[in-house]
Structures are given as C-alpha cells and as structure tokens.
N, C-alpha and C positions, 0 to 999 in steps of 0.2 A: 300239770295238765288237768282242766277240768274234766272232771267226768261225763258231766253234760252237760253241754252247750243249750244255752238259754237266752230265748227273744221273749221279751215283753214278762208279765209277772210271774213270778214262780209260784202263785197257790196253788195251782192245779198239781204242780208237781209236787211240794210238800202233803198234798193230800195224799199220794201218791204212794208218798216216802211212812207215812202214818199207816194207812191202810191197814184192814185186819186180812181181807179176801177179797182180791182183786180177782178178774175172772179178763180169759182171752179171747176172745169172738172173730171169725176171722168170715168173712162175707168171701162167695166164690161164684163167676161168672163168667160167663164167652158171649164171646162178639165175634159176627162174621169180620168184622171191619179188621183183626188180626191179621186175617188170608191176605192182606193187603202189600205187596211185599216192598220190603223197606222200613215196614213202619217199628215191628216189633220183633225182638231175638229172645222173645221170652219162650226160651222152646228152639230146639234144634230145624224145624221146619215148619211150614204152615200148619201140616198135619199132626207135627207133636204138638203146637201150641194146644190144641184143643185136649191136652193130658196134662197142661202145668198146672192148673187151678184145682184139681181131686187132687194130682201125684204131692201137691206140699202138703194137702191136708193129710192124705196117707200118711206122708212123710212125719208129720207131725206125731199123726195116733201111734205107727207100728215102726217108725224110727227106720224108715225106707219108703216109697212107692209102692202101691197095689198093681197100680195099673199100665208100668212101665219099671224098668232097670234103675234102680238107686233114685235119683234125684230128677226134676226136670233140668236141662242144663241150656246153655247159648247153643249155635252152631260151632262154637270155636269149643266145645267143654266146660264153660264158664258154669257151675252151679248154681242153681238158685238159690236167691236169697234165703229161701226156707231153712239153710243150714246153719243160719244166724236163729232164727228163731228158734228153732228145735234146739240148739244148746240155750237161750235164755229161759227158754220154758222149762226146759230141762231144769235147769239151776234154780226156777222159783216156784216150781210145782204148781203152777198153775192151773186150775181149770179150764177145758178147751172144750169150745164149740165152735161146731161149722156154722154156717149158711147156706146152701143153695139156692140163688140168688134167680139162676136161668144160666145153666150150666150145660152145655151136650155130653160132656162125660159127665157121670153122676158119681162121686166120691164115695169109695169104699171103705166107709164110715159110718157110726152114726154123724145125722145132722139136721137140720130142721130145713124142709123145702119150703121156700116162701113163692118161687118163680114157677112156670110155666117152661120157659121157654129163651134161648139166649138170645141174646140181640141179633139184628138185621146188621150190614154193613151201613156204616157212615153216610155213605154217597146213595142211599137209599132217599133219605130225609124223612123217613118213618120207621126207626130203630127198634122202640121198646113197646110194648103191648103193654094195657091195666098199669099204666105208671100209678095211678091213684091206690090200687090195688095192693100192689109192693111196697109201697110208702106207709099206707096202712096196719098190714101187716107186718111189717118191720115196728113199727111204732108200737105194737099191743108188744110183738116179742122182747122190745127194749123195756115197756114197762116190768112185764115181769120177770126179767134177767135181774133189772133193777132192785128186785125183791130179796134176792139171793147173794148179793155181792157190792160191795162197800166203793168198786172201782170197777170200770169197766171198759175196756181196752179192745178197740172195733178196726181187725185189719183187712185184707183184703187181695185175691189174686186176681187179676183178671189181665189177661196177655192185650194189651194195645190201649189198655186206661187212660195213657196220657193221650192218645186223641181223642176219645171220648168226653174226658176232663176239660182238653181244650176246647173244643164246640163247644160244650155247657157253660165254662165260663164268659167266652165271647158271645153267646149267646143271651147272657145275663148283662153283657157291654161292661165285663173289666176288660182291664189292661190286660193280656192274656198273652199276645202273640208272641211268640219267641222266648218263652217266659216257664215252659213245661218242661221237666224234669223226663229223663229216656233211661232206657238198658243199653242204650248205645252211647257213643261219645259225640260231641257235636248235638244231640238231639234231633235229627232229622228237621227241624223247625219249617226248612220251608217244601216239604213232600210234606208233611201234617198240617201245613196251612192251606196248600194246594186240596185235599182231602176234605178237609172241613169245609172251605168255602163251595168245594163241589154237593157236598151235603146241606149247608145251608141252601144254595139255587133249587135243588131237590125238595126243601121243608118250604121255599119261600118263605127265609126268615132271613134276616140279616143282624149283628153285631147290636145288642141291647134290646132286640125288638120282643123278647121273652124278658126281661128284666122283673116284670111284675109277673110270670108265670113258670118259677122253675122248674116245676113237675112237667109244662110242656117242651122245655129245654130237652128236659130228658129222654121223652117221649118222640121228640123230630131225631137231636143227636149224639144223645147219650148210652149209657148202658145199664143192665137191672141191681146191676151194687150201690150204685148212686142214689135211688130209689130206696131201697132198703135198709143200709147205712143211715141214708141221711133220715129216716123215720125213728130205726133203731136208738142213735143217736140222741134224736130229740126231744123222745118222751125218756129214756133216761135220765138225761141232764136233768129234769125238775127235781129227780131227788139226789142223784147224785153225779161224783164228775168223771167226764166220758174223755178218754182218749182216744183221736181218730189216728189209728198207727199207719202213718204212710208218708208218701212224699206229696208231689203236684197232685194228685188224683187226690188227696185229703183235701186240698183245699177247694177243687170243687163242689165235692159232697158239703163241705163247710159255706160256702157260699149259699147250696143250695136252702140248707137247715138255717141261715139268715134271712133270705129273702121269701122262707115258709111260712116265719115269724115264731114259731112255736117250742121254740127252743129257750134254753135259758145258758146263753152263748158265754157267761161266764164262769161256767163249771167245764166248759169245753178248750181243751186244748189239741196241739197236732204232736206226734212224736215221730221222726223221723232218724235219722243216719246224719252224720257229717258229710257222706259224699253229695248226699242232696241238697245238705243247708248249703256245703259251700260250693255246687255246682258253679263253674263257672258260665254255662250254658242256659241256666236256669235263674229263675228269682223267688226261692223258696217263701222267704219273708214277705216279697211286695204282694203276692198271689195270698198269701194267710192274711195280711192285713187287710187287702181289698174284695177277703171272703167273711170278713167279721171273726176272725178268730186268730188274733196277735200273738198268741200262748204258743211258740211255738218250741220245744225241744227234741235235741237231738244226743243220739247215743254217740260221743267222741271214741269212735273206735279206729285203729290204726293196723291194716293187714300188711304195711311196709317190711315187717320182718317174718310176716308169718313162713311157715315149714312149708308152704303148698306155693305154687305158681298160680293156681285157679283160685287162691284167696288175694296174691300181690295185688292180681289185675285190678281188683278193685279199685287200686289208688290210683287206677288210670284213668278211671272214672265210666268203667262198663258196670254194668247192674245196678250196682247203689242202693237197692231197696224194693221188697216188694214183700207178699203174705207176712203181713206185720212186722217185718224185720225190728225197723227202728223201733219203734213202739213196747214191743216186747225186749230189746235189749235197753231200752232205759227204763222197765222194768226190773230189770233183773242188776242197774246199776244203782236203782235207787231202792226200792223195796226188797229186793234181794240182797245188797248191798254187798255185791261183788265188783272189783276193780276192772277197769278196763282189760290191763294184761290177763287176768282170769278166765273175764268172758269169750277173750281171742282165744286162751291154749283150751278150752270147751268147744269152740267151735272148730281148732284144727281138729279134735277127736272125733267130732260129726264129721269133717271131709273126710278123716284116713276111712271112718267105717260103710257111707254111703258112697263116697266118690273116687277116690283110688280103684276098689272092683270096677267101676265103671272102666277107667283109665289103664285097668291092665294092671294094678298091683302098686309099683315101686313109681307107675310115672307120673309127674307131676309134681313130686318132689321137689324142694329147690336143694 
C-alpha cells in the first residue's frame, strides 16, 4: 500500500521529504453562514460551531481544548479531525502557528490576528469586509514565515468552508457544482447549491461573472481564511514550496492565488486525506486541476481496524478532513517518515486521552 497517494508531479512532495524545517500554519475563521442548518456538523450545534476553530488550535497547543471539553466533536460524537493532526505534529515536531483570520471565539493561544471580524452569512451577498486587507497582510506574514522555514504547510478550520469554497469557485465559473467535499456523507450538494445561488441573487453576481476579480469573489461569498491563506500562500511560494493542507476548501484558495496571478503555482501543492481524494461525492482532482494546482497529495490512512468506533466512521465517509489534517499527516509520512499503521496507533492514543473522557471512559471502544 502506498503511503501516499499522488496526483500529478511529485516535486513538491520530495521537497517535502528533503526538507530541513518545515513549519505548520493553520489559518482560523467563522462564518455566520455555519448557523445555516444542514450545511455543516463541524460542532455538535450551531452554537458549538462557533468553538471548533480556537478548541483544534487549543487542541493543538495544550493537547486538549481551552474553551470547551476535550475536542470539538459532530452531533453524533464524531471528533474532529484535529486528532489526526495533533498525533502528526506530535510525531514531527513541528512548529505551529495560528492565524486568526476573523474568528468570534478568539483562541487561547498565541497567534497572529490578521482579521477584524468573521464573515457575514452567504445569503447576505456581502460576507467579508477589507478583502484587499487580509490578502495583504496574509501576504507580508507568508513572506516572512518564509524566512524561517524551508516548507510551509498552510491549514485551516473554518465550520461551513465548503460552501464558502463553493460560491468562490463558481463564482470564478469552474465546474464546481456537486463537486465539494463535506463532514457529512452525500455532501448536502443541493441545500449548498440552493444557499449559494441565494447569495449570489443577494451579490448580483452569477457563475464566472468575478472570474477576473477573485478578492471580490471573496468579498460578495466567501470567507476571511480564503483571503489570507491565499496571500500567505502566495508570497511564500517565490521562495519556497507551500503546502495548502486541506480538502475542497484548498482548492478554492488555490484558484483564488491563480487568477491573482502572483503566485509561483509551481512550488504549490494540496495535501489532503484519502477520504477526500476518493470521495465519492466529491471531485478532489477535477476542482485542484481547474484551480491551477495539479500537485495533489493525499495521507493513505486506513481507520478500518482502529480501537475507537469514532475513528471507524470515518471509512463511512463522515468528517474526512479539516485543521490541516491531511496535510500534516503526509507530513509526518514523508518528512517524519512514519508508516501509515504508526501514524493510526498515534492517533488512537490522542482519541483514548482527548475523547473517551468526553465519552464516559470505556465507550466507544470497539
């Protein structure tokens, strides 16, 4: 079994595999358009979503949540992805930085505020404030992160990205519809179509009509990680190669940092998970190619046998990815140069000690 699954060339990843100090950056944002019900289960309820973006990076720093009990989890218990990363970082000692992006919780952390303020709802059609602003300033902070670190690995939490992601790219006029990766099964595809196009009638915009203005993509029905990433990103990449750690939501920001022009898109790749490459709900690869960034890898991880019933589900294909999961674990398969089964019995030891207390102890077990 390959360790990781690979679309288009592998230099970004051998650089990867080379690396002296790589460094992990995880960008973190809220959007009203979460409250939205239906859209996203990243967070036991409307009201928790607005704690999943600080509680992973907590999670991250102090190996638990600040600002809530253990982990952010689904409505069903499902834990977030953060527990994939927090064992790969674990395992490659990475250095971590935040972002806050335009957050309503503010993570109890250090971290660098680049945002204002979190987004408006979708169906608003005027989301983000100072798009130019964020882009900016994400821009100066990837140059000189740039300074410090040989590789640099750009992830991100934000509860309801993949309709955010959607808008932006259909607003850009790719192929997009049906096409976004979820924390759900099925992908809610057509309540996120329905949402979108109620916010494009709100922006009076329709499908390619921002093509030549991604920052105003952003700005009618995006959100401020899009913004930020995609600057951070971009002045990076001139000197060295950027990894955008995520699923569908990467390849928005990747689009975006094509049709900006300022980017050097071939030191850029995406890292992701197996559940998203092989979504069957999704089109991981058409969405990375039709955003200028082909490179696409994924962490071949297998939670089929694991010890937890809240790691199996994943092979059902709920969660699949998010605060840089994929990203950081094909990190820590190629730079870290730990096997799959390794990085899995690491990551049962993050569920027993974050998520079982949750669960009452013994449940969850298989």
């Amino acid at each position: 079994m390959d360790n990781i699954l690979i679309h288009g060339q592998s230099d970004v990843l051998q650089a990867l595999r080379g690396a002296q100090q790589p460094a992990f950056v995880c960008t973190i944002a809220s959007s009203d358009t979460a409250a939205i019900e239906g859209l996203s289960i990243a967070g036991a309820s409307a009201e928790m979503r607005k704690y999943t973006a600080p509680s992973d990076m907590e999670a991250l720093f102090y190996g638990s949540a600040r600002c809530i009990p253990g982990v952010a989890a689904t409505p069903d218990g499902i834990p977030s992805p953060v527990i994939i990363t927090m064992a790969a970082i674990g395992a490659t000692k990475l250095p971590i930085f935040v972002v806050d992006a335009g957050c309503e919780v503010a993570p109890q952390t250090p971290y660098f505020k680049l945002g204002a303020a979190p987004a408006r709802s979708i169906v608003t059609g005027s989301t983000v404030d100072d798009v130019p602003g964020l882009f900016e300033r994400g821009w100066y902070l990837g140059e000189n992160l740039a300074k410090l670190t040989d590789f640099l690995i750009l992830g991100e939490s934000v509860p309801a990205g993949t309709t955010t992601a959607l808008a932006v790219m259909l607003a850009l006029g790719m192929d997009a519809e049906g096409k976004v990766s979820s924390t759900m099964i099925g992908g809610a595809h057509d309540l996120k179509a329905a949402i979108v196009a109620e916010g494009f009638a709100a922006a009076g915009i329709s499908k390619g009509s921002l093509k030549d203005d991604p920052l105003a993509a952003i700005a009618a029905v995006g959100d401020p990680m899009q913004a930020v990433v995609a600057g951070m990103a971009s002045s990076a990449s001139l000197s060295i190669p950027v990894m955008l750690a995520g699923g569908t939501q990467m390849a928005a920001v990747a689009a975006v940092m094509d049709r900006v022009g300022k980017a050097d898109m071939g030191k850029v790749c995406i890292g992701t998970t197996r559940w998203v490459l092989r979504d069957q709900d999704a089109d991981m690869i058409g969405l990375a190619i039709q955003a200028g960034c082909p490179r696409v890898y994924a962490a071949n991880l297998d939670f089929g046998s694991a010890r937890f019933d809240g790691m199996h589900i994943y092979e059902a294909g709920l969660v699949k990815e998010g605060a840089g999961a994929g990203g950081a674990a094909v990190a820590s398969l190629s730079f870290g140069g730990l096997e799959p089964a390794e990085l899995v019995s690491r990551i049962e030891d993050v569920y027993e000690a974050t998520v079982l207390p949750m669960l009452g102890g013994a449940a969850g077990a298989r």
